[in-house]
C-alpha atoms as one frame of an Amber mdcrd trajectory, in Angstrom:
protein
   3.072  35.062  23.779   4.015  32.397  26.075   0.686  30.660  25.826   1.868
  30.375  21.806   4.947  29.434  22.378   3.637  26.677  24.368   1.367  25.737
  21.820   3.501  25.235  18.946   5.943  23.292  20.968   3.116  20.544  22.102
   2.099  20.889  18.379   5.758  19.877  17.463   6.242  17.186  20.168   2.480
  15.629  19.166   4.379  15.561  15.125   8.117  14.243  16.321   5.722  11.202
  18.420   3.395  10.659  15.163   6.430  10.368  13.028   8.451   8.141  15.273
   5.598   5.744  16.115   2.666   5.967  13.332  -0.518   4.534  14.143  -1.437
   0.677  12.997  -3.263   1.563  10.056  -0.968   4.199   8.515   1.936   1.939
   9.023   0.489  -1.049   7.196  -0.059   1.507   4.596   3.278   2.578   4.064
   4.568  -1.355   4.114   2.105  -1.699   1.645   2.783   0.532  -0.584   6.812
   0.091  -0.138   6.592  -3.279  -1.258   4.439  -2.321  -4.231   6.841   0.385
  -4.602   9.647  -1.271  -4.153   8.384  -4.501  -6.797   7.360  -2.092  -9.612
  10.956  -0.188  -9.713  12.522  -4.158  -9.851  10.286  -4.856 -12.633  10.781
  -1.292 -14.522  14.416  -1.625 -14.074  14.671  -5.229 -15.360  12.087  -5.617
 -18.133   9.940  -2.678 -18.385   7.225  -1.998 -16.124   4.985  -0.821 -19.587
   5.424  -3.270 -22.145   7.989  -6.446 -21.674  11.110  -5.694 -23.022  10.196
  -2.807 -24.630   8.801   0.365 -22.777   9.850   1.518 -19.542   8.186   4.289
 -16.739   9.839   7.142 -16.328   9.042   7.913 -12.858   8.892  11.616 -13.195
   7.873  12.191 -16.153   4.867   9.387 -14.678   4.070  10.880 -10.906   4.226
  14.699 -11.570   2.198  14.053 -14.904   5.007  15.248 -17.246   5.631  18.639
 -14.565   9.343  16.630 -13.963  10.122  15.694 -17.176   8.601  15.475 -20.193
   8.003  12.229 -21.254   6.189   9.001 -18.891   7.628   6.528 -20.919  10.346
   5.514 -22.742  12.208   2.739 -25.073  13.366   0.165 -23.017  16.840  -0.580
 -24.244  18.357  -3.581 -21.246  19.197  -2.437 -17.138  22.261  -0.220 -17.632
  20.809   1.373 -21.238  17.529   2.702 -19.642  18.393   3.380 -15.734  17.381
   6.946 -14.852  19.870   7.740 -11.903  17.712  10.530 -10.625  14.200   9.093
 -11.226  14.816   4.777 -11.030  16.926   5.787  -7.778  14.291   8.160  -6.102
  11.676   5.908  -7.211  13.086   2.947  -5.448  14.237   5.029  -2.366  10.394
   6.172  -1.875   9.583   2.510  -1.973  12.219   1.384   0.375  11.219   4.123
   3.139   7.953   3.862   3.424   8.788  -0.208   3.722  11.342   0.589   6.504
   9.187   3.114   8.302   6.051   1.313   8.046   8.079  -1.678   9.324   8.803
   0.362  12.027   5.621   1.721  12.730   4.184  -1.820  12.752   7.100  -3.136
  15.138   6.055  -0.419  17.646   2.232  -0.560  17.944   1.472  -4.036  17.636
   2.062  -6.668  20.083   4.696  -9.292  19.332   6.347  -6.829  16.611   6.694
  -7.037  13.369   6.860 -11.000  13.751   3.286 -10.908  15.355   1.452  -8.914
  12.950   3.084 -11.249  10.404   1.478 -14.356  12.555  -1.751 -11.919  13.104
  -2.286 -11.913   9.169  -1.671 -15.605   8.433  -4.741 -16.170  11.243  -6.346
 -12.959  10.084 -10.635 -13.898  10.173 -10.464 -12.564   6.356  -9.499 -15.614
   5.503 -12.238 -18.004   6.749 -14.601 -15.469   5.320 -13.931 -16.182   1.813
 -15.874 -19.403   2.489 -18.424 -18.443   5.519 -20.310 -15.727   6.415 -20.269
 -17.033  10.134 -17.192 -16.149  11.572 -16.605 -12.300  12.858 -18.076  -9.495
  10.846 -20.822 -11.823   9.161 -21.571 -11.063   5.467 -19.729  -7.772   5.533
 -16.588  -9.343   6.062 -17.191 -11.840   3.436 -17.760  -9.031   0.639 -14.504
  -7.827   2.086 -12.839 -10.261   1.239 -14.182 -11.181  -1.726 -13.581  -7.224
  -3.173  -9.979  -7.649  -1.721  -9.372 -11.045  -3.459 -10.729  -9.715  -6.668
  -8.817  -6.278  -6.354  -5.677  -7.987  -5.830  -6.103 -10.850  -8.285  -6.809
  -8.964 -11.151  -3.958  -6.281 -10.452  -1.770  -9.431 -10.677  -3.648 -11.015
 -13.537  -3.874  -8.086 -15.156   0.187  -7.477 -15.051   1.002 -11.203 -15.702
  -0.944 -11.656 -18.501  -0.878  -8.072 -20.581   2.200  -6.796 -18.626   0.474
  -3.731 -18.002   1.506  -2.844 -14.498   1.433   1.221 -14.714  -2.016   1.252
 -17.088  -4.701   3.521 -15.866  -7.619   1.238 -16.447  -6.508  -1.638 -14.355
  -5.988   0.753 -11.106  -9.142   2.263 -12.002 -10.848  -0.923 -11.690  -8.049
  -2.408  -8.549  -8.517   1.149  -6.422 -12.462   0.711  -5.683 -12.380  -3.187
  -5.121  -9.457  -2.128  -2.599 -11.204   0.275  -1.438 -14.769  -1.130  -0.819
 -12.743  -4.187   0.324 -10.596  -2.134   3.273 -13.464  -0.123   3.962 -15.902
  -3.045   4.643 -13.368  -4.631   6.581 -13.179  -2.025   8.662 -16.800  -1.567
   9.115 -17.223  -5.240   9.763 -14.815  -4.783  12.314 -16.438  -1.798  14.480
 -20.058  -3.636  13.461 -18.491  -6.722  16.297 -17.078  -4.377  18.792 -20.206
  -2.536  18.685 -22.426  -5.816  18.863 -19.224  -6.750  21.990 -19.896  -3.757
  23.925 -23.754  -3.846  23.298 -23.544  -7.617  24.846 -20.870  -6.229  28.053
């Protein structure tokens, strides 16, 4: 008994330490996806995130596939008309804590803070691999890069142009480009540590 006693408890302390300090790659998920979060409630609350002006997401009607509520969507009639207290407002609280803890998260594991991973992106090697396949990671970076570029661009194309910023066929062509694009990153990544430790 004591043996699972002592067991739970390290299982416990190894959970309370995972969700104090996430790990680098969780936490730039959750930033991630609390800005995203965060901008799509702005633009639902202020002109519709379905149609301009006109249709709005009804968050729980949306995420639980009408288990919540009923309808996804509804008339957008101006802010104070169409704000769902219980749905805009947990919406946008989602959004906000994943930003604050993956904020957090980021502030803890990487070096310099939150202010260094902020310089780390802006001298990220993604970058000079849109234009050479020299630099770190070769040509898998490069497709990186180029899937991420594309996956992002046309997400924001997409919602610019048709205002369609909830519609299933422009995250079901965003998610793989995101996803081949993090992926290959990644792989490019433990393809030069590999290649580093192969040369040590």
């Amino acid at each position: 008994m004591g043996d699972d006693d002592s067991g739970e408890a390290g299982e416990l302390q190894m959970i309370s330490d995972w969700l104090k300090s996430p790990g680098k790659g969780f936490s730039q998920l959750l930033f991630g996806l609390g800005v995203w979060g965060i901008a799509l409630g702005i633009i639902n609350l202020v002109w519709g995130a379905v149609v301009m002006g006109k249709r709005k997401v009804i968050w729980a009607g949306w995420l639980t596939m009408g288990k919540l509520w009923d309808e996804p969507y509804t008339d957008f009639e101006g802010i104070s008309a169409s704000f769902r207290p219980y749905s805009d407002t947990v919406f946008m609280a989602m959004g906000v804590v994943a930003l604050l803890w993956g904020a957090h998260g980021i502030n803890q594991r990487f070096e310099g803070g939150f202010r260094g991973w902020l310089r780390g992106l802006a001298s990220d090697s993604i970058w000079t691999s849109l234009v050479s396949s020299e630099g770190k990671g070769g040509w898998t970076m490069t497709f990186s890069a180029w899937c991420l570029l594309a996956g992002f661009g046309f997400y924001l194309w997409w919602g610019l142009a048709y205002w369609g910023w909830v519609d299933i066929g422009v995250y079901a062509v965003t998610a793989p480009l995101l996803a081949f694009g993090f992926g290959l990153r990644y792989a490019a990544y433990a393809e030069a540590a590999e290649s580093a430790d192969a040369s040590d």
